[in-house]
ROGUMAR-828814 format. One record per residue: x negated, y, z negated of N, C-alpha, C in turn; residue number from 1. Coordinates in nm, 4 decimals. Layout:
<atoms>
n.x, n.y, n.z, ca.x, ca.y, ca.z, c.x, c.y, c.z, seq
X, Y, Z, X, Y, Z, X, Y, Z, NUM $
...
</atoms>
This chain:
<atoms>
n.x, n.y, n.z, ca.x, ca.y, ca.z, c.x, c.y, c.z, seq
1.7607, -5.5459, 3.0652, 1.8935, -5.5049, 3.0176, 1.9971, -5.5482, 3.1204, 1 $
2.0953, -5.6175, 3.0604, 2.1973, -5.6592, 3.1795, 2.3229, -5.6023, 3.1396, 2 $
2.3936, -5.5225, 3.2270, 2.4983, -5.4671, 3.2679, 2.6078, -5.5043, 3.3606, 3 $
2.7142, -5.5650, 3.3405, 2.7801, -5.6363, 3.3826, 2.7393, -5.7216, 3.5111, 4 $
2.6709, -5.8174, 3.4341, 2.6075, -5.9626, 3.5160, 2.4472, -5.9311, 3.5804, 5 $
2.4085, -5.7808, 3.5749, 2.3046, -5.7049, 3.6797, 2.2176, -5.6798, 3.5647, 6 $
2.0579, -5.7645, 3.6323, 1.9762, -5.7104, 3.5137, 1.9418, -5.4956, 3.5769, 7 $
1.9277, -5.4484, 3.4959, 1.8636, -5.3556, 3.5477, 1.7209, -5.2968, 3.4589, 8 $
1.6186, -5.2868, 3.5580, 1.5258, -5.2006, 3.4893, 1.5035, -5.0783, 3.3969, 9 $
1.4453, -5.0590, 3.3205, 1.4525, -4.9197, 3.2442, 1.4030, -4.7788, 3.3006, 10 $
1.2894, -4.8316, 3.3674, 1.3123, -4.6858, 3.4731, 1.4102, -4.6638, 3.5810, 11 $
1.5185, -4.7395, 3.6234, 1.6138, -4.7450, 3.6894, 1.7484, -4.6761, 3.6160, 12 $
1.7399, -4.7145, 3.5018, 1.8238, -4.6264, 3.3631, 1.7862, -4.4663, 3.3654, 13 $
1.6695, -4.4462, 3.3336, 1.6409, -4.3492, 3.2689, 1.5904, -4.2164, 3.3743, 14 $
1.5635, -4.2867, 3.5392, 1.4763, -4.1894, 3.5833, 1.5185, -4.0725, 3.6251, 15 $
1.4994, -3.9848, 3.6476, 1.5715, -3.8221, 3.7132, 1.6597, -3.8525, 3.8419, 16 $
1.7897, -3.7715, 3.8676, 1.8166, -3.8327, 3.9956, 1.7652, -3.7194, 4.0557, 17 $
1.7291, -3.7556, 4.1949, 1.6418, -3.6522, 4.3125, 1.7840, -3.5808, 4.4291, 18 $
1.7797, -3.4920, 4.4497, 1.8444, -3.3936, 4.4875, 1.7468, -3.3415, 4.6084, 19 $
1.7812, -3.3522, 4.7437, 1.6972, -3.2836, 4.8177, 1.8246, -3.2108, 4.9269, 20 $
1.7918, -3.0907, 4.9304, 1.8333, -2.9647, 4.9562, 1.7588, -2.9162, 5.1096, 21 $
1.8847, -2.9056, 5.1941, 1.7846, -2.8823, 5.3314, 1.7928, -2.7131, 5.3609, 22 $
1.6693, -2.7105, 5.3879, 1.6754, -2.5400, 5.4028, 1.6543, -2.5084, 5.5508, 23 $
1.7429, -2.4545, 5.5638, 1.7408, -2.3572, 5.7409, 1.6313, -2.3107, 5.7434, 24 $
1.6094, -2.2865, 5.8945, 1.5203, -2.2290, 5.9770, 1.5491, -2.0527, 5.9523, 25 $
1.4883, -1.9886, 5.9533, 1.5342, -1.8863, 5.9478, 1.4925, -1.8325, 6.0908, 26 $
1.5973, -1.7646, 6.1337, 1.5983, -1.7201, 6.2932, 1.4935, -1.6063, 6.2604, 27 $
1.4734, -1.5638, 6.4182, 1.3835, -1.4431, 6.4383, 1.4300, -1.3405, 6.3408, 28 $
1.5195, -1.2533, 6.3634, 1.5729, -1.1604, 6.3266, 1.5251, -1.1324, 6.1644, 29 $
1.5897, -1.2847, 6.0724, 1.5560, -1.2729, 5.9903, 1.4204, -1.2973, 5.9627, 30 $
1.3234, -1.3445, 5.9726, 1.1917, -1.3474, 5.9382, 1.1184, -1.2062, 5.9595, 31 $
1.1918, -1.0994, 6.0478, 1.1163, -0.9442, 6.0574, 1.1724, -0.8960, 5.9100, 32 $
1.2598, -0.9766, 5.8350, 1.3106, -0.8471, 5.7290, 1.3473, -0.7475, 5.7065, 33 $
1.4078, -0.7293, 5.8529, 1.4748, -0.6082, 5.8201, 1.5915, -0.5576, 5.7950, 34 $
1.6706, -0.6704, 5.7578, 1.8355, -0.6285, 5.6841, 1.7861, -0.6319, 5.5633, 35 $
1.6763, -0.7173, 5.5114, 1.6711, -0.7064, 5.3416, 1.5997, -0.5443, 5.3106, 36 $
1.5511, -0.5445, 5.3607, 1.4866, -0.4104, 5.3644, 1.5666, -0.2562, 5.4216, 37 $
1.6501, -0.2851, 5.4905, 1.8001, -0.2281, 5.5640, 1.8415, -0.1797, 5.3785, 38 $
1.9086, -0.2958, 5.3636, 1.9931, -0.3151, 5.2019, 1.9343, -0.2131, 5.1318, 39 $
1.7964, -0.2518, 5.0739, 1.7385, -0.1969, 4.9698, 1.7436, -0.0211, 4.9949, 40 $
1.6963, 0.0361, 5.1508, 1.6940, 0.1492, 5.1726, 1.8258, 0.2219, 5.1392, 41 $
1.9288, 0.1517, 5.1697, 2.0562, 0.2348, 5.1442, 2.0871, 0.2048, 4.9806, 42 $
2.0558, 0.1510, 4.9265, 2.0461, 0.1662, 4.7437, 1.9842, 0.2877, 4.7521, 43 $
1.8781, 0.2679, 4.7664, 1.7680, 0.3814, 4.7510, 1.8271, 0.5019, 4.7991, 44 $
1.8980, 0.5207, 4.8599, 1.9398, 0.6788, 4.9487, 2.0719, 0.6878, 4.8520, 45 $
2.1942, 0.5918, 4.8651, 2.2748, 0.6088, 4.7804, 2.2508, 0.6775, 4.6142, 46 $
2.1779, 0.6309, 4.5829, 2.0864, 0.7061, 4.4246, 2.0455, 0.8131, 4.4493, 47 $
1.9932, 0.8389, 4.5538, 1.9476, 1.0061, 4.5346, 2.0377, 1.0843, 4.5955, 48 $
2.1210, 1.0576, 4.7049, 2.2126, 1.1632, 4.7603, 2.3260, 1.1901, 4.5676, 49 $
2.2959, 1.0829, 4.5235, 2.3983, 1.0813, 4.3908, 2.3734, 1.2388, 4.2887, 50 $
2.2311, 1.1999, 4.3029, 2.1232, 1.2547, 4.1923, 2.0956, 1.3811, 4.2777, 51 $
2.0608, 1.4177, 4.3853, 2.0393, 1.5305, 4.3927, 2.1351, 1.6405, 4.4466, 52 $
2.2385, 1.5849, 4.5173, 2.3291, 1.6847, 4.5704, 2.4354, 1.6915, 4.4594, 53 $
2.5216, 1.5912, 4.4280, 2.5821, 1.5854, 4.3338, 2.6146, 1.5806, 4.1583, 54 $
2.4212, 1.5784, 4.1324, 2.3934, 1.5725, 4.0129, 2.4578, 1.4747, 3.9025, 55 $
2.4690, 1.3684, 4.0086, 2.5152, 1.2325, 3.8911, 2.4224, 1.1805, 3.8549, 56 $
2.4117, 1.1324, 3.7512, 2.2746, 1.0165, 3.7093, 2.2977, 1.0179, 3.5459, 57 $
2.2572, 0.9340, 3.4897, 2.2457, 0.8400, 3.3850, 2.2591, 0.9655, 3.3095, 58 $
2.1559, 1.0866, 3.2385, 2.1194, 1.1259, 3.1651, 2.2730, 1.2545, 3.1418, 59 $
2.2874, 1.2886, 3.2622, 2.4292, 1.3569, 3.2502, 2.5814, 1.3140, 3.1782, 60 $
2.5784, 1.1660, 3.2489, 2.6917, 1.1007, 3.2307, 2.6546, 1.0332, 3.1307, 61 $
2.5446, 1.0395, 3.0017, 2.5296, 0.9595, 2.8918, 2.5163, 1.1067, 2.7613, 62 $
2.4151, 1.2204, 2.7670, 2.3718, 1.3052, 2.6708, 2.4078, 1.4773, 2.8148, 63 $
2.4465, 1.4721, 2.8558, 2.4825, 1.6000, 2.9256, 2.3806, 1.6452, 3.0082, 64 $
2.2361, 1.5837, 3.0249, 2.1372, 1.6518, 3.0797, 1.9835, 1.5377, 3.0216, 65 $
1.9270, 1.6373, 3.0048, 1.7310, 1.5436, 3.0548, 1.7061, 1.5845, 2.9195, 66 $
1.6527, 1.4681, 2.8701, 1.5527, 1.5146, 2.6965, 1.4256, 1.5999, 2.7556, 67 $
1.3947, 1.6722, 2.6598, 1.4508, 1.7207, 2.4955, 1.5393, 1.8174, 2.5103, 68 $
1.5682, 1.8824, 2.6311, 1.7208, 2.0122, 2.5914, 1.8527, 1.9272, 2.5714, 69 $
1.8678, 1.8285, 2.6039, 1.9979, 1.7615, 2.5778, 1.9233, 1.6540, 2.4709, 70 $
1.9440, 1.6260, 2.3551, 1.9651, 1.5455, 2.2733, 2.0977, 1.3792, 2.3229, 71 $
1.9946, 1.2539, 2.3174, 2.0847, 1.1458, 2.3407, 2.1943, 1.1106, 2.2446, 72 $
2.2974, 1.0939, 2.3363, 2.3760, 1.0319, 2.2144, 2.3788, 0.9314, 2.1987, 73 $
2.3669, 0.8676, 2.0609, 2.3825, 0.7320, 2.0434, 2.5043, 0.6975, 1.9981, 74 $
2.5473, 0.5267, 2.0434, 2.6632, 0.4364, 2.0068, 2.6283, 0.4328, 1.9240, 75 $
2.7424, 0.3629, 1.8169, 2.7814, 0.3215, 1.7195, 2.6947, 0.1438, 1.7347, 76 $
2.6367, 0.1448, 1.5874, 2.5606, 0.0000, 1.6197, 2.3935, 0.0580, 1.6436, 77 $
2.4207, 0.1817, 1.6119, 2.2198, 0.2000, 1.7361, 2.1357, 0.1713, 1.5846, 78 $
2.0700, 0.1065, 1.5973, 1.9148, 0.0915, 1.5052, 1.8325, 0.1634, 1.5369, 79 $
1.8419, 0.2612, 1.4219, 1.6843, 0.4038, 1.4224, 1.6165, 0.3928, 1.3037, 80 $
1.5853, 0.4650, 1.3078, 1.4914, 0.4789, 1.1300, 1.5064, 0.4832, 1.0633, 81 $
1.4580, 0.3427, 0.9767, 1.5292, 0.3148, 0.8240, 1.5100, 0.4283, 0.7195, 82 $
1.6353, 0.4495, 0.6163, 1.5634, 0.5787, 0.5271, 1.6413, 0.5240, 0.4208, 83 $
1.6121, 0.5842, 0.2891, 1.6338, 0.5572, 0.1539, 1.8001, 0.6192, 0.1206, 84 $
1.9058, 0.5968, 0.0421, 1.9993, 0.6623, 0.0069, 2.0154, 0.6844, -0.1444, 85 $
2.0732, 0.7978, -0.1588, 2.1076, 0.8051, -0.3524, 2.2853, 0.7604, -0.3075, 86 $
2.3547, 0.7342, -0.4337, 2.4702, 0.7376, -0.4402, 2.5417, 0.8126, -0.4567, 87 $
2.6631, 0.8714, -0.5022, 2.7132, 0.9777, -0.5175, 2.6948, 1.0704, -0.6183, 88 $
2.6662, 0.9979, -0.7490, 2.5830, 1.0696, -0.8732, 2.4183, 1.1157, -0.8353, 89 $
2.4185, 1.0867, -0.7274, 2.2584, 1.1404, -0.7018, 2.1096, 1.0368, -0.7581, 90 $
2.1630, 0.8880, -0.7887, 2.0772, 0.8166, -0.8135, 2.0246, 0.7537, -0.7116, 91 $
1.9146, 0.7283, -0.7508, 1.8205, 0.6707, -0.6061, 1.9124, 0.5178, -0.6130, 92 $
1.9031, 0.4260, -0.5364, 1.9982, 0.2911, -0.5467, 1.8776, 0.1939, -0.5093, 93 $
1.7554, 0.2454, -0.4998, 1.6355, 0.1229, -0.4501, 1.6100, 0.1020, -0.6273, 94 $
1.6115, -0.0273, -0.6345, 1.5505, -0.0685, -0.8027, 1.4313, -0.1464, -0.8088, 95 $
1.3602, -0.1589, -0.6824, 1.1948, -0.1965, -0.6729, 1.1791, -0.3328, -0.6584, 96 $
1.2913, -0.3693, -0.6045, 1.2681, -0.5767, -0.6087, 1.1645, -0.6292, -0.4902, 97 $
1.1264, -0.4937, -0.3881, 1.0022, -0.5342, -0.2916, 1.0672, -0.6237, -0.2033, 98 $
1.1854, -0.6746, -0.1948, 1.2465, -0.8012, -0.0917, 1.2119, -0.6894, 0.0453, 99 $
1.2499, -0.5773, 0.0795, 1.2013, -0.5296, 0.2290, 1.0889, -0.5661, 0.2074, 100 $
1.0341, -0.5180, 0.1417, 0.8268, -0.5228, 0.1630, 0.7871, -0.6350, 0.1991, 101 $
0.8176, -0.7552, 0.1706, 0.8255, -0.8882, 0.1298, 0.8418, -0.9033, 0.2946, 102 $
0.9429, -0.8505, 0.3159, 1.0155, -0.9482, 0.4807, 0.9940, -0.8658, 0.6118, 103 $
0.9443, -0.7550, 0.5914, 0.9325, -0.6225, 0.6826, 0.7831, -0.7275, 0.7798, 104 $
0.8582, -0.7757, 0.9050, 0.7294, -0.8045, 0.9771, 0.6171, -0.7306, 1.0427, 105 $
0.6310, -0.5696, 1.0348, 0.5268, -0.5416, 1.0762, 0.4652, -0.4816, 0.9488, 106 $
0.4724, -0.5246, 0.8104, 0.4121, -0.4401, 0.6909, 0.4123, -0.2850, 0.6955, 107 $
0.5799, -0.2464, 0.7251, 0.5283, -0.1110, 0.7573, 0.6007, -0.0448, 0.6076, 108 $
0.6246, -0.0833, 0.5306, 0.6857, -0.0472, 0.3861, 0.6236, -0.1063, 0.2782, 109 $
0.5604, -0.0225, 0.2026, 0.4468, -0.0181, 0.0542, 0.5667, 0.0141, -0.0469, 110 $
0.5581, -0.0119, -0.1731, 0.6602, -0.0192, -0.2791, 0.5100, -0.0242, -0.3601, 111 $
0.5241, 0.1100, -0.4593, 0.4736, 0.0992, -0.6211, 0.5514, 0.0565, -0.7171, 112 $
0.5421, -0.0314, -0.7699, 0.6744, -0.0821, -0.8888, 0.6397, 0.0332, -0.9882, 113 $
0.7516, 0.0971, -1.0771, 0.7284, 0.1580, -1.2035, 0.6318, 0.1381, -1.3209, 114 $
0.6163, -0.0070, -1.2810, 0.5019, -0.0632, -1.4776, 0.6437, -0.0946, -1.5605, 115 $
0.5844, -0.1529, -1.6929, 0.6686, -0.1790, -1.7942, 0.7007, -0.0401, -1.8386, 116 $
0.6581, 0.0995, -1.8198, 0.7365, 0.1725, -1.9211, 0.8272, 0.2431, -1.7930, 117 $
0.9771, 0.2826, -1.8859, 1.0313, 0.2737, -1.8098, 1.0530, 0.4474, -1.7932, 118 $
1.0989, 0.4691, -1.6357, 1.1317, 0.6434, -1.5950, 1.2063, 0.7133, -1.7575, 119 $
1.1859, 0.8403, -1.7720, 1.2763, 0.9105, -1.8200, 1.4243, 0.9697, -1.8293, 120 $
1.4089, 0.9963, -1.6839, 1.5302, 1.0286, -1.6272, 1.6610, 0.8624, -1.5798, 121 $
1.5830, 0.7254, -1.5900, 1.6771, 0.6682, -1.5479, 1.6797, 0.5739, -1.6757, 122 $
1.5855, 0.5801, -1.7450, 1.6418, 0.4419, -1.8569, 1.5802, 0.3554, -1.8629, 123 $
1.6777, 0.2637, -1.9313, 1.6769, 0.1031, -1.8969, 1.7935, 0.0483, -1.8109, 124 $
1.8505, 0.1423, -1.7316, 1.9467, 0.0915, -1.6821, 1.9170, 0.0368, -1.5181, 125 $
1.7924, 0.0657, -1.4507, 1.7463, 0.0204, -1.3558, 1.5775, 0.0410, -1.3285, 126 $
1.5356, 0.0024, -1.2533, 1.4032, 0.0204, -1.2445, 1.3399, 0.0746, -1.0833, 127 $
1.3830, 0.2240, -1.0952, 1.3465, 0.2888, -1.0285, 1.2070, 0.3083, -0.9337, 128 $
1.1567, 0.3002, -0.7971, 1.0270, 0.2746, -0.7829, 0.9608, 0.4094, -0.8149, 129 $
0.7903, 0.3995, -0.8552, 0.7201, 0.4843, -0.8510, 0.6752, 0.5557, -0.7249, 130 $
0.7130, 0.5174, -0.6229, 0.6854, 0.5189, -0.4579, 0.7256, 0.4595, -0.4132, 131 $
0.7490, 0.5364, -0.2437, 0.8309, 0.4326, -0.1782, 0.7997, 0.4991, -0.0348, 132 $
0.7045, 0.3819, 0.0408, 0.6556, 0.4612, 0.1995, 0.6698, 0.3529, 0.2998, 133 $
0.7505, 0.4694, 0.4027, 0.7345, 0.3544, 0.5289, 0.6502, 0.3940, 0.6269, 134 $
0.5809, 0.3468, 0.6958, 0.5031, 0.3750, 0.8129, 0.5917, 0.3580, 0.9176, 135 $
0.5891, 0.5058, 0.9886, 0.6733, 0.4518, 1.1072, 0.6299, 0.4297, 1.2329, 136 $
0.5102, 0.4519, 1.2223, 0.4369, 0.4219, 1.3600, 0.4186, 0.2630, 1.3316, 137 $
0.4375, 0.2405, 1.2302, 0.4146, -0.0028, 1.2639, 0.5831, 0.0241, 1.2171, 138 $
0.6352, 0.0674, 1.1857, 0.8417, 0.0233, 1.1795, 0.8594, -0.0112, 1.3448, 139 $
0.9233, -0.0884, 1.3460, 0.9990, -0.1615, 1.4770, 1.1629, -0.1615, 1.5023, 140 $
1.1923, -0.0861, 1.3416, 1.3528, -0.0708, 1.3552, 1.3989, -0.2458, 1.3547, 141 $
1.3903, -0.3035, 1.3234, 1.4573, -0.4778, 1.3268, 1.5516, -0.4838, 1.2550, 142 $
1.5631, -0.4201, 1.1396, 1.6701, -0.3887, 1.0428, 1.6636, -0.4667, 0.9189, 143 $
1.5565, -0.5517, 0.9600, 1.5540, -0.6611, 0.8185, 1.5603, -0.6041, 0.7088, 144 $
1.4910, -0.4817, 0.6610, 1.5251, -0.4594, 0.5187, 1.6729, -0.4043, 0.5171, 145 $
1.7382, -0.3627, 0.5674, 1.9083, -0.3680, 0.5614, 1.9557, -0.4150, 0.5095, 146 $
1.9317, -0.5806, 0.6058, 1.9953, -0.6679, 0.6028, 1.9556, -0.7547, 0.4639, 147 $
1.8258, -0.7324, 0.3678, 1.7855, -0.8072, 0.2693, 1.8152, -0.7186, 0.1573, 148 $
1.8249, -0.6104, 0.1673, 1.8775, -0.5042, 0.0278, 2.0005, -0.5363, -0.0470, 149 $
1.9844, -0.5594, -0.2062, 2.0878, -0.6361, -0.2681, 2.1503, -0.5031, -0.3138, 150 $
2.1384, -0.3805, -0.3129, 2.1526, -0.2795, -0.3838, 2.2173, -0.1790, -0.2674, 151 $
2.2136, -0.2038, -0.1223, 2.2708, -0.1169, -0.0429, 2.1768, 0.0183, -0.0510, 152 $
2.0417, 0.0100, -0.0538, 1.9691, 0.1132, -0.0688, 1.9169, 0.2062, 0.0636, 153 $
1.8637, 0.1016, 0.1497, 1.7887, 0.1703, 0.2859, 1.9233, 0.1122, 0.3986, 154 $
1.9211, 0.1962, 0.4652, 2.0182, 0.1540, 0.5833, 1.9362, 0.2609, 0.7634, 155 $
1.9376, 0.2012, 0.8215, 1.8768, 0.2295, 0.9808, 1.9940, 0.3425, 1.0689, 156 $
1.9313, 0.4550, 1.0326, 2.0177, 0.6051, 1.1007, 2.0127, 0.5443, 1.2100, 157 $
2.0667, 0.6999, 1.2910, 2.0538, 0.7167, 1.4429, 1.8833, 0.8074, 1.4713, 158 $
1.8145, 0.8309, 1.4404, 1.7030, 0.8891, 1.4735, 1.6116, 0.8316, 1.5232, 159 $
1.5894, 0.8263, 1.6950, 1.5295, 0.7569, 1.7495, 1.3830, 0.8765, 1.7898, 160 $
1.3801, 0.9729, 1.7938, 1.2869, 1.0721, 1.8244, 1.1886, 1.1228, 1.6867, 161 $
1.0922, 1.0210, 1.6472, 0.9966, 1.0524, 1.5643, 0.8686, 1.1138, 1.6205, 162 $
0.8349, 1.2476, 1.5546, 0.6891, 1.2718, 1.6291, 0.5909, 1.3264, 1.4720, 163 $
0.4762, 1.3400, 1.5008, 0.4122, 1.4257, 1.4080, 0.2879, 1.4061, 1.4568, 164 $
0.1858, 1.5678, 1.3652, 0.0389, 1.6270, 1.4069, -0.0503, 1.4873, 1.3930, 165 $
-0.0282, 1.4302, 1.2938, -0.1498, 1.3499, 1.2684, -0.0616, 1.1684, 1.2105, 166 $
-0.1303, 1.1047, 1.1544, -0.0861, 0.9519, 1.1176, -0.0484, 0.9769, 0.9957, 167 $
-0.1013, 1.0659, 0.9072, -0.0658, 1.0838, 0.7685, 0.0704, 1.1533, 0.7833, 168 $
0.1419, 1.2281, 0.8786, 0.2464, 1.2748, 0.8556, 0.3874, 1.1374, 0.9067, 169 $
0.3053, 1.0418, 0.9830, 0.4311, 0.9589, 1.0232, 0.4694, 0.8791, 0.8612, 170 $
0.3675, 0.9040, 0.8055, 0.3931, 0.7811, 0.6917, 0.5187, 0.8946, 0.5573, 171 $
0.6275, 0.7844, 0.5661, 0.7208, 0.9197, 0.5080, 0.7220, 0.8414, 0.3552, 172 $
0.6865, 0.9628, 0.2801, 0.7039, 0.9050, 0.0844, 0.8581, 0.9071, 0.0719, 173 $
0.8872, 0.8509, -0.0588, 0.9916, 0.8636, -0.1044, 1.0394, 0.9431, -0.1398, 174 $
1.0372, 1.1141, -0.1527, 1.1247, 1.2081, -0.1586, 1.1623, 1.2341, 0.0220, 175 $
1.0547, 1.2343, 0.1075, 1.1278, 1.2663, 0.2175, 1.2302, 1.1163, 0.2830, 176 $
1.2466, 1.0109, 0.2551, 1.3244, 0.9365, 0.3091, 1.4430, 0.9628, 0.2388, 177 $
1.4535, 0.9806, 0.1045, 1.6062, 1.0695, 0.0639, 1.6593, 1.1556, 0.0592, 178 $
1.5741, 1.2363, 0.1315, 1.6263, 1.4170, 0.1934, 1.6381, 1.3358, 0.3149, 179 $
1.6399, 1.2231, 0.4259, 1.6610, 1.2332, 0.5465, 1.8006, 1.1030, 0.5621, 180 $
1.7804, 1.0319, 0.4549, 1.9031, 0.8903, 0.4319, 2.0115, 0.9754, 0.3493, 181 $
2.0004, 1.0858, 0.2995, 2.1531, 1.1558, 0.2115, 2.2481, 1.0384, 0.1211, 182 $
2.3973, 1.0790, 0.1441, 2.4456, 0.9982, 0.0143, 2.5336, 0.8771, 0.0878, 183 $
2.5324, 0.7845, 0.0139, 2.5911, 0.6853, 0.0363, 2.7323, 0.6320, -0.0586, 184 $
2.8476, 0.6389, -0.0386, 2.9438, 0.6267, -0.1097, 2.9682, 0.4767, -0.1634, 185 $
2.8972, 0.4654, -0.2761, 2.9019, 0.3374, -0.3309, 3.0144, 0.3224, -0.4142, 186 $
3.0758, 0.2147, -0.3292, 3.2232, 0.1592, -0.3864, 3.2157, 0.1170, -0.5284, 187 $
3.1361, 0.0137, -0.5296, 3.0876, -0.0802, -0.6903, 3.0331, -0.0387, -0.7961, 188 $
2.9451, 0.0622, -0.7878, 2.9182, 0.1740, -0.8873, 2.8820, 0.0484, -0.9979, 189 $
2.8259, -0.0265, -0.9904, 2.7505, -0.1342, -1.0674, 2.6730, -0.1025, -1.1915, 190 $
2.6325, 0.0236, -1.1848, 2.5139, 0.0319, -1.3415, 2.6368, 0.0974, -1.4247, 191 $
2.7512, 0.2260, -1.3331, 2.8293, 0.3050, -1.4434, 2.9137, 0.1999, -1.5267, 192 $
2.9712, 0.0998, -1.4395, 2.9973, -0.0322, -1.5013, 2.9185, -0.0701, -1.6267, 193 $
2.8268, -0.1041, -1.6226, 2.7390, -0.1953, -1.7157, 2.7010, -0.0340, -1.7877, 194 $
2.7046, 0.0795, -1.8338, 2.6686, 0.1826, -1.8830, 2.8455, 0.1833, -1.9784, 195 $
2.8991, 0.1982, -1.9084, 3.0666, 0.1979, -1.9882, 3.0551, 0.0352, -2.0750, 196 $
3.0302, -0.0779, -2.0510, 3.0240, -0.1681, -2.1227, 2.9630, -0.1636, -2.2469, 197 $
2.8170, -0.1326, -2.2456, 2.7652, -0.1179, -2.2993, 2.8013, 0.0162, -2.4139, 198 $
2.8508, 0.1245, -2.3609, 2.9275, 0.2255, -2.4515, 2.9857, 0.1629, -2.5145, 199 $
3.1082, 0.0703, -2.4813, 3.2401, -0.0166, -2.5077, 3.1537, -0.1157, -2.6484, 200 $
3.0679, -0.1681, -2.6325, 3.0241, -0.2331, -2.7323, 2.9697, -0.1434, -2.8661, 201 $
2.9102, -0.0109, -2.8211, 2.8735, 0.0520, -2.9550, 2.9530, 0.0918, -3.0046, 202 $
3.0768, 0.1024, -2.9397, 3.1741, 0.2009, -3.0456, 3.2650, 0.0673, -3.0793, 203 $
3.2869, -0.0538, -3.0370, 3.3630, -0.1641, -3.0886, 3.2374, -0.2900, -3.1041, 204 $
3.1914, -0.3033, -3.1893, 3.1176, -0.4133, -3.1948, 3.1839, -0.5620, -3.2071, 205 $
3.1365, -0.6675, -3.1538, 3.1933, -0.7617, -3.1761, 3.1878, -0.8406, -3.3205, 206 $
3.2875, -0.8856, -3.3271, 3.3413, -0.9192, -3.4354, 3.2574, -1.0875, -3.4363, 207 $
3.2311, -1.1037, -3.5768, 3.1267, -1.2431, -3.6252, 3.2208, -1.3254, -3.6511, 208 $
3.2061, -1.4713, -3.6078, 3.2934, -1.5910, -3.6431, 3.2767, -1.6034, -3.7732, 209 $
3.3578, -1.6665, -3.8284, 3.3332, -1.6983, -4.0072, 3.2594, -1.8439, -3.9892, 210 $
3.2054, -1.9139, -3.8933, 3.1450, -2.0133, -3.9120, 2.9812, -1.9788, -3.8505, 211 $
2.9671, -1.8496, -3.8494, 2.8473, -1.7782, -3.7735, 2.7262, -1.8381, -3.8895, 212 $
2.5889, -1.8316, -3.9267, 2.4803, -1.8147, -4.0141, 2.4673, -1.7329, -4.0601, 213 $
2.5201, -1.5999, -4.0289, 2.4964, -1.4443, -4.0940, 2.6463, -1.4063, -4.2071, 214 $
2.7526, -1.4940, -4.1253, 2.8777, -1.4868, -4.2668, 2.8564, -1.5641, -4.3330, 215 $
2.7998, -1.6986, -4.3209, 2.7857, -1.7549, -4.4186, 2.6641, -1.7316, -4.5121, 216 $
2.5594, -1.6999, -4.4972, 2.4828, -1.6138, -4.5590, 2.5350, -1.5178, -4.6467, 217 $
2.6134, -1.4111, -4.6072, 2.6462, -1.3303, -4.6637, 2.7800, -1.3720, -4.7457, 218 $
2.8813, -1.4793, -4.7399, 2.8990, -1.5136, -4.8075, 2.8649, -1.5538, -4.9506, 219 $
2.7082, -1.6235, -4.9347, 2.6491, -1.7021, -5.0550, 2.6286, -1.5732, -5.1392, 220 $
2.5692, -1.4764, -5.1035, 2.5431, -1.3296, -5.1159, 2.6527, -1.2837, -5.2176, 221 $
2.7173, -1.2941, -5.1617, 2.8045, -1.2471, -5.2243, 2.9332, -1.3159, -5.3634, 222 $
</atoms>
């Protein structure tokens, strides 16, 4: 390759440039270590004269005191445990599309779909699940089903302190995740919509073109 008049090689192009860095001797003094070790001790003393005479430390100046008599407070933004919500009419808002189940990387959420026949109490106006469990001992809190819910159904509280007797009690069904997710004020109200439409059509039916198959039929008919 020639570069103005100069052939040059390609490892001459391409190779790393070398950087060499001269490092001091380190005097006596420093090789005993004892300013680094000096340093660290007065951190170390500074923290506890903090903590024990004066009673400053993290847990005060964050929740008032030491878990479990002081409860933490959490910021705004904290990811805890996902739970189920109804809307303001008291309908469940999960309609069984399985997209958490689907994307939840540690498989910690099971979904029973309803079957073809449909609930009593909800219709045909959505398709309510037959179950709905998360395991929270494999939940990791990631938020993915949040973030994949087309329906605004599960959303991630502040409840970071889960305990229970045995494994069967961490696994929470679907009545206890909507006694613990409460109501969610849904702006869009999407089914009362499509429920008023649908009213709107039985009491005004739409009107048939005169070039339809059924007027003209009934034309000949007639």
């Amino acid at each position: 390759m020639a570069v103005g008049g100069c052939a040059l090689r390609y490892h001459e192009i391409f190779s790393p440039v070398k950087m060499i860095v001269e490092r001091k001797e380190m005097t006596w003094w420093e090789r005993l270590y004892l300013p680094a070790l000096w340093s660290g001790i007065k951190v170390t003393w500074r923290h506890f004269a903090q903590t024990f005479f004066h009673h400053r430390h993290a847990a005060a100046q964050t929740a008032g005191g030491y878990h479990p008599e002081f409860k933490w407070q959490v910021r705004e933004g904290y990811r805890g445990a996902p739970y189920l919500v109804r809307d303001q009419n008291g309908r469940t808002k999960c309609v069984s599309c399985q997209l958490c189940e689907f994307i939840c990387p540690p498989k910690a959420i099971r979904i029973t779909p309803p079957g073809p026949q449909p609930l009593p109490d909800v219709g045909n106006v959505e398709k309510r699940p037959a179950e709905f469990e998360i395991n929270m001992l494999r939940c990791i809190f990631c938020g993915f089903c949040q973030e994949v819910c087309p329906e605004e159904a599960i959303f991630l509280k502040k409840d970071y302190s889960l305990n229970g007797l045995s494994r069967e009690e961490m696994i929470f069904n679907m009545e206890k995740l909507l006694a613990l997710g409460g109501v969610h004020q849904d702006e869009i109200m999407k089914w009362k919509r499509k429920a008023d439409e649908a009213l709107a059509q039985d009491e005004f039916p739409p009107i048939q073109q005169p070039d339809s198959p059924n007027v003209a039929n009934q034309q000949r008919c007639t």
